[in-house]
Structures are given as structure tokens and as C-alpha cells.
C-alpha positions in Angstrom: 7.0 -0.4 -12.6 8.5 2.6 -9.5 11.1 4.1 -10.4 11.9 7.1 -8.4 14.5 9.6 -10.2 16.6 12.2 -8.4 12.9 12.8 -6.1 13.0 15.0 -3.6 9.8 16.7 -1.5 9.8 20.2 0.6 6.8 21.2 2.0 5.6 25.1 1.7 7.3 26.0 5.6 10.4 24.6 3.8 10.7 21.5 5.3 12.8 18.9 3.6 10.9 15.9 3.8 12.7 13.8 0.9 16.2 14.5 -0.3 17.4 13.3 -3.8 15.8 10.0 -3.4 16.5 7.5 -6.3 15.0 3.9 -5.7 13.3 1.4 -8.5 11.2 -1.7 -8.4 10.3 -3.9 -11.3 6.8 -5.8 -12.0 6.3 -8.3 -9.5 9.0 -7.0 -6.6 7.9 -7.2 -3.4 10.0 -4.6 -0.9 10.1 -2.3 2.4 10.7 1.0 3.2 12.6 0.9 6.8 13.4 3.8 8.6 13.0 5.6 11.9 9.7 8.2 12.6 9.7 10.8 10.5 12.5 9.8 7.6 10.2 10.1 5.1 8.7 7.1 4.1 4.8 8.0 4.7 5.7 10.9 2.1 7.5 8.5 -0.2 4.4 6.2 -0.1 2.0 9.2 -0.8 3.8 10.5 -3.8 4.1 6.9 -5.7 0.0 6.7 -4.7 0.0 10.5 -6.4 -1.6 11.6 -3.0 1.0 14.2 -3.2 3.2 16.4 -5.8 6.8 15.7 -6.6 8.6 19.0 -5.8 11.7 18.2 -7.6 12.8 14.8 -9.4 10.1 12.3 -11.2 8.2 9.6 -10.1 7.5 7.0 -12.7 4.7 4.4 -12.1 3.6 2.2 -14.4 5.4 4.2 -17.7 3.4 7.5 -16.3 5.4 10.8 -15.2 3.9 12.5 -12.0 5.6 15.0 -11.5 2.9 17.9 -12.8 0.4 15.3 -14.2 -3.0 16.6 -15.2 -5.3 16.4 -12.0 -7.6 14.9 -14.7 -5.6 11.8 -15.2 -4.5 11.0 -11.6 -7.7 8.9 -11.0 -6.5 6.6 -13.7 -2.9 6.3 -11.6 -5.4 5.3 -8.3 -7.0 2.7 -10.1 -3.2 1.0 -10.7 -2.6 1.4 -7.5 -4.0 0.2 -4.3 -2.9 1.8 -1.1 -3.5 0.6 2.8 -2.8 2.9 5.9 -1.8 1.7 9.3 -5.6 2.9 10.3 -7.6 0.7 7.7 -10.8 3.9 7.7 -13.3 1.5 7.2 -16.9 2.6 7.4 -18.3 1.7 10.1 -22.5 1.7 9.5 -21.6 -0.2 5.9 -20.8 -4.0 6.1 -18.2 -5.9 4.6 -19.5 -6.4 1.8 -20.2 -2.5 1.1 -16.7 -1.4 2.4 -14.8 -3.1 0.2 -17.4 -3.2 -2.7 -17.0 0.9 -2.6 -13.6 1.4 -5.1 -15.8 -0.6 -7.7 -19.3 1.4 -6.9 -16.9 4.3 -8.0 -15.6 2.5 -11.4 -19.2 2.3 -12.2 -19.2 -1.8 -12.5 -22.9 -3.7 -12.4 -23.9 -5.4 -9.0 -23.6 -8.7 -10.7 -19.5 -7.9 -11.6 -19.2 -6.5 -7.6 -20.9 -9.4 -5.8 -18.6 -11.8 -7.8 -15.0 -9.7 -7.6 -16.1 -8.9 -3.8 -17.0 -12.6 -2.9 -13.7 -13.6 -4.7 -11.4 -11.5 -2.5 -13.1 -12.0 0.9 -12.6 -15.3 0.6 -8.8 -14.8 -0.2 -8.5 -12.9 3.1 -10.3 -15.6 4.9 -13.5 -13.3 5.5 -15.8 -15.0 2.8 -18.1 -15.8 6.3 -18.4 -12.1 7.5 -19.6 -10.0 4.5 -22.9 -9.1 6.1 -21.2 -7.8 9.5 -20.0 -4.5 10.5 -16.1 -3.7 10.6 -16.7 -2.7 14.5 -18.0 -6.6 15.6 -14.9 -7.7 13.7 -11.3 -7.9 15.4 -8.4 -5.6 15.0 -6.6 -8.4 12.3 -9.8 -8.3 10.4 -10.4 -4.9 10.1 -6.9 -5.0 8.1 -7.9 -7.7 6.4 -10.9 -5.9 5.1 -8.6 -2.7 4.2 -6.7 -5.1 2.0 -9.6 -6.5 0.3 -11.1 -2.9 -0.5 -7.0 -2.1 -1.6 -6.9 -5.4 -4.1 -11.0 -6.2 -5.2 -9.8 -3.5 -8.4 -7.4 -6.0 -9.2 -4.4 -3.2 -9.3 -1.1 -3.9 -10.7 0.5 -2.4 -7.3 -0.1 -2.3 -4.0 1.3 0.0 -1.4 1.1 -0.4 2.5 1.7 2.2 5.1 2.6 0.4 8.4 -0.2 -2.1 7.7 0.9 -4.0 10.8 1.8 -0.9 13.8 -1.6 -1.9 15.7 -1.3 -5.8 15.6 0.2 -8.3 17.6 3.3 -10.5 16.3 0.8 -12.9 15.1 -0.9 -11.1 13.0 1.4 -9.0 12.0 2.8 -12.0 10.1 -0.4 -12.9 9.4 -1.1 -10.0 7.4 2.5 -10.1 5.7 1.9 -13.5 4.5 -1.1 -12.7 3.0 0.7 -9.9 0.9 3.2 -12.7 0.2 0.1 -14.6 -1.1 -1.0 -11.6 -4.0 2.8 -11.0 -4.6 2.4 -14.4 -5.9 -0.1 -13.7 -8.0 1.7 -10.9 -10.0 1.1 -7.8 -7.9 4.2 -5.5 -7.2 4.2 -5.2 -2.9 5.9 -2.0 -1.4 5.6 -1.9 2.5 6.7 0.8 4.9 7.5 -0.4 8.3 9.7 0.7 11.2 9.4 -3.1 12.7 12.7 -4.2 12.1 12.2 -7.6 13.6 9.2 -8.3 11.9 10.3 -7.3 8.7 13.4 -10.2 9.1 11.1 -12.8 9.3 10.9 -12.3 5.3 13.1 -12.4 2.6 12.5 -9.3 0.9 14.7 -6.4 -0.8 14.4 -3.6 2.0 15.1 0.4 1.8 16.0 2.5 4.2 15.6 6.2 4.9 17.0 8.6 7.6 16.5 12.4 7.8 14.9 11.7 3.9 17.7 10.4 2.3 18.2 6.7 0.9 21.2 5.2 3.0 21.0 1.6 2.6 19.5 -1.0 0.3 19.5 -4.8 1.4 17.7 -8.2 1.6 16.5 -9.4 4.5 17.2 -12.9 5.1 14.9 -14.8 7.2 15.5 -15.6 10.9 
């Protein structure tokens, strides 16, 4: 499903972002990415999402090479997989319903096949009530919410998180992570970076760990 071969990353100044990075997940894993600010894990996420190139190494998703793919097929690599940022970059003069509606505006599907997926997924995040508000009446919690629906109404196979939780309270923090819990159980592959150590041992979940851009430790949290 990810599998992450001998990857490393340096940037043109020559910084070393990732170093010789091996990791794999399989079809349905759900994991974290732990490590302190600036160990490489936004950069990890961003090359599995084919935001960025591989500089050395290969990054398998889904049977698919990226390192030096064709530019022309890395749209189909986005519709496999769904990414969320810690700032969920909603728009804020569309409503619910029209943010996370947009990724299938883009595929080119009929209203009728929207309203339906749409609909579907709101009411899996517990927003079926708010399509026709604006992100900026809703609360912080369901702004994220929203950000997940948009990530998941394509149905992808994966779905990667970039500190999903680093503006919410404990509450909702969980919240949110049980919720990703909740489409892990229906088949989607989870991968989550987070720095929160104690919220990430509330969960019982295979967990990498990155310092200065290496791998150093692979482990399963247990719950507290």
C-alpha cells in the first residue's frame, strides 16, 4: 500500500530533510509519524501525497513508483489519496456543502452523484445538519471535521493527516482520532503525523518516529 524504500529528500540549499528512510504499511494499517519539529515528517507526508519529488530512494503507493513519475499521472495518485493539514483551508464564502463537494466538482461527477456522496459523508462526521452554513459560523472541531469530509467524499483508498489535531483541545482531539478510527474500519489505510505524544497513547496504533530525518524507532502504542 506505502512502502518507502531507501527514501531520502535534500532540498536545493542542501538541506537534508530525510535520510535513508525505509518504512511500509499494508492495506488497511492505521499508523503515526512521531517526532520532534522539524524531523521530517511534514516532508515524509508530502512525498507519499506526491506533493513533492523523491530525491533519492522510491516511494511506492498503491503499486505506483514516484520517484520521476510523469506530472501527467500524479493527479491519478491524488485521487488515491486524501490528505488533511493541521490548517483544514476551507473556503470560507462557499458552504459546507460546496467545500467538501469541490474534489468531486474536479472529477467531473453529475450534481445528483455529489449531493448523494456529500450528504453521505457529512453525516459520518456528524455535520449532516450544517451543509448550508459557512466554515467561519462553525467551531474549530468542525472546521476539521469538514477537512476530513472534503479528504474522504472521493472515497480514497488512503488517507494522510498532517497534525490534524495541533489546534484542538484534548477533547476533540480524540474526537477527531476516533473518527479516523471509524473510516480505518471501513478499509481505508490511516497515516497520522503528530508530535502529541500523550494523545497519540490513548490509541493502539503502530507509531514511527523520526529525529534529525532518520527513522529511529518503530513501536505500538498501547493505550493508557
Amino acid at each position: 500500500m506505502i512502502e518507502l524504500q531507501h527514501v531520502s529528500k535534500r532540498y536545493s540549499n542542501g538541506y537534508l530533510a530525510l535520510d535513508n528512510v525505509n518504512l511500509n504499511l499494508a492495506v488497511g494499517d492505521f499508523a503515526f509519524l512521531a517526532g520532534h519539529s522539524g524531523a521530517g515528517k511534514s516532508t515524509l507526508l508530502r512525498m507519499i501525497a506526491a506533493l513533492e519529488p523523491v530525491s533519492q530512494g522510491q516511494i511506492i503507493v498503491n503499486g505506483k513508483y514516484l520517484k520521476n513519475i510523469p506530472a501527467a499521472r500524479i493527479p491519478q495518485i491524488r485521487q488515491e489519496v486524501g490528505i488533511i493539514l493541521q490548517t483544514p483551508n476551507l473556503l470560507m464564502d462557499r458552504t459546507v456543502f460546496d467545500n467538501v463537494a469541490l474534489p468531486l466538482v474536479v472529477a467531473g461527477l453529475s450534481f445528483k452523484d455529489i449531493r448523494a456522496r456529500v450528504r453521505a459523508v457529512l453525516s459520518k462526521v456528524a455535520l449532516g445538519n450544517k451543509e448550508n452554513f459557512f466554515p467561519y459560523e462553525l467551531s474549530g472541531g468542525e472546521q476539521q471535521r469538514i477537512a476530513i469530509a472534503r479528504a474522504v467524499v472521493n472515497k480514497p483508498a488512503i488517507l494522510l493527516a498532517d497534525e490534524p489535531t495541533g489546534n484542538l483541545d484534548p477533547s476533540l482531539a480524540n474526537e477527531i482520532m476516533f473518527l479516523f478510527e471509524q473510516f480505518n474500519r471501513l478499509g481505508m489505510t490511516i497515516f497520522i503525523v503528530s508530535h502529541d505524544l500523550s494523545l497519540l497513547r490513548n490509541f493502539k496504533h503502530q507509531r514511527f518516529t523520526l529525529s534529525e530525518g532518520k527513522l529511529i524507532h518503530v513501536t505500538t502504542t498501547e493505550p493508557a
